[in-house]
C-alpha positions in Angstrom: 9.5 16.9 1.5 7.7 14.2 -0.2 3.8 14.0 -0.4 1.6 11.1 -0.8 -1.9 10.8 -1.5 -3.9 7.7 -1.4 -7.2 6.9 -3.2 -9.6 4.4 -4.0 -11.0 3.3 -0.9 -15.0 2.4 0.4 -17.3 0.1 1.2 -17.7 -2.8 -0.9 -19.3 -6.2 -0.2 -17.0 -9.4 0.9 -15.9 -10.9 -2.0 -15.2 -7.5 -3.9 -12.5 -5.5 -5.7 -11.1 -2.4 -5.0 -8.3 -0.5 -6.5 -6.0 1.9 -4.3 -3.6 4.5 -5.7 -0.9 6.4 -4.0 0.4 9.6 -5.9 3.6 10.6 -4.7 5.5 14.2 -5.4 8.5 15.3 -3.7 11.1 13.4 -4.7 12.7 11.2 -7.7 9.8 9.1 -7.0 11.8 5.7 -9.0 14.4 5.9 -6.5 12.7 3.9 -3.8 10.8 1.2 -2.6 7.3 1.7 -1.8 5.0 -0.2 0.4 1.3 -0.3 1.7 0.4 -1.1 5.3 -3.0 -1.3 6.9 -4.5 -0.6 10.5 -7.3 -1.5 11.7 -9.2 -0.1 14.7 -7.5 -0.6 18.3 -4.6 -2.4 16.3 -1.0 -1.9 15.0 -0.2 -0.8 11.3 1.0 -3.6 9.5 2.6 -4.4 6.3 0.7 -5.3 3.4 2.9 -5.2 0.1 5.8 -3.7 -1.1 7.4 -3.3 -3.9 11.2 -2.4 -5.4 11.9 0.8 -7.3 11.7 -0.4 -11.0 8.7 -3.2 -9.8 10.8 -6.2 -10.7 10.6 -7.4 -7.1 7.3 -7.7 -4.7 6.5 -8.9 -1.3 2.9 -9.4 0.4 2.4 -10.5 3.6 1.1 -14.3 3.9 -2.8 -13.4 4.2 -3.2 -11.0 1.5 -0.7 -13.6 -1.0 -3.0 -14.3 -4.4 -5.6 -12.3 -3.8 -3.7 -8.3 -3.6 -0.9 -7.2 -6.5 0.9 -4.4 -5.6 2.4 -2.6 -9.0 3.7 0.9 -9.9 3.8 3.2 -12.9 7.3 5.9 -12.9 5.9 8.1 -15.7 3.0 8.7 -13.5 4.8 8.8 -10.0 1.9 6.4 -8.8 1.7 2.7 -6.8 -1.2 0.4 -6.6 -2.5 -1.6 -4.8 -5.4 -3.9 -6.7 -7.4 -6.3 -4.1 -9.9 -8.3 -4.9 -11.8 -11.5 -3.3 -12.0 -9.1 -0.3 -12.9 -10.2 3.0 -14.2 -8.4 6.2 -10.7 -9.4 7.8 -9.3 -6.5 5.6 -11.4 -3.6 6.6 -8.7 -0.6 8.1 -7.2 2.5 7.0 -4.7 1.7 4.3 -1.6 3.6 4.1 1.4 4.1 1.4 4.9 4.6 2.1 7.8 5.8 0.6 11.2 3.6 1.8 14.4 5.2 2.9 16.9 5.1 0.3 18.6 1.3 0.9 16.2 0.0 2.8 15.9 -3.6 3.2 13.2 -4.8 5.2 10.0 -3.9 4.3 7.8 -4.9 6.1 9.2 -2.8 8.9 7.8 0.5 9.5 11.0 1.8 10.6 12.2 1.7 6.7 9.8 4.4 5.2 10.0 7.9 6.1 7.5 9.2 4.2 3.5 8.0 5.1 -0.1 9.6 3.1 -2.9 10.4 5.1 -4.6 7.1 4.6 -7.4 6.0 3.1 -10.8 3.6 4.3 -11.5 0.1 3.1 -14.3 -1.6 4.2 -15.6 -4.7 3.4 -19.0 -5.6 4.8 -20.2 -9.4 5.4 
């Protein structure tokens, strides 16, 4: 069983930083992909970022491209998510993910088997 908690969300103005974490236990936690997805209210989850198990390869989806880095640290079983020039567009629950072992497409749901509880962002006009 893997668990994953995710941090660093709250209320910050448009234009704003904010830096998530995800701490995962569980599992060898370098041996996959993780990824971050976001829902907002009335709306599917969708995919954020993702990125490979030694953080040599990273995807973002188009609206979030130059302004979110995705990263992750082994030695402390931890991805990141850093965002900054926020915009109100981004308010939802964020969510990490752990990928199935050979996953390929990321920004599927279907590839992770293993979600945290999520966390709030909100970014306020």
């Amino acid at each position: 069983q893997v668990q994953l908690v995710e941090s660093g969300g709250g209320l910050v103005q448009a234009g704003g930083s904010l830096r998530l974490s995800c701490a995962a236990s569980g599992r060898t936690f370098s041996s996959n992909a993780m990824g971050w997805f976001r829902q907002a209210p009335g709306k599917e989850r969708i995919f954020v970022a993702a990125i490979n198990w030694n953080g040599g390869d990273t995807y973002y989806t188009d609206s979030v491209k130059g302004r979110f880095t995705i990263s992750r640290d082994n030695t402390k079983n931890t991805v990141y998510l850093q965002m900054n020039s926020l915009k109100p567009e981004d308010t939802a629950i964020y969510y990490c993910a752990s990928a199935k072992s050979g996953a390929t497409w990321f920004a599927m749901t279907y590839e992770y088997d293993y979600w945290g509880q999520g966390t709030q962002v909100t970014v306020s006009s």
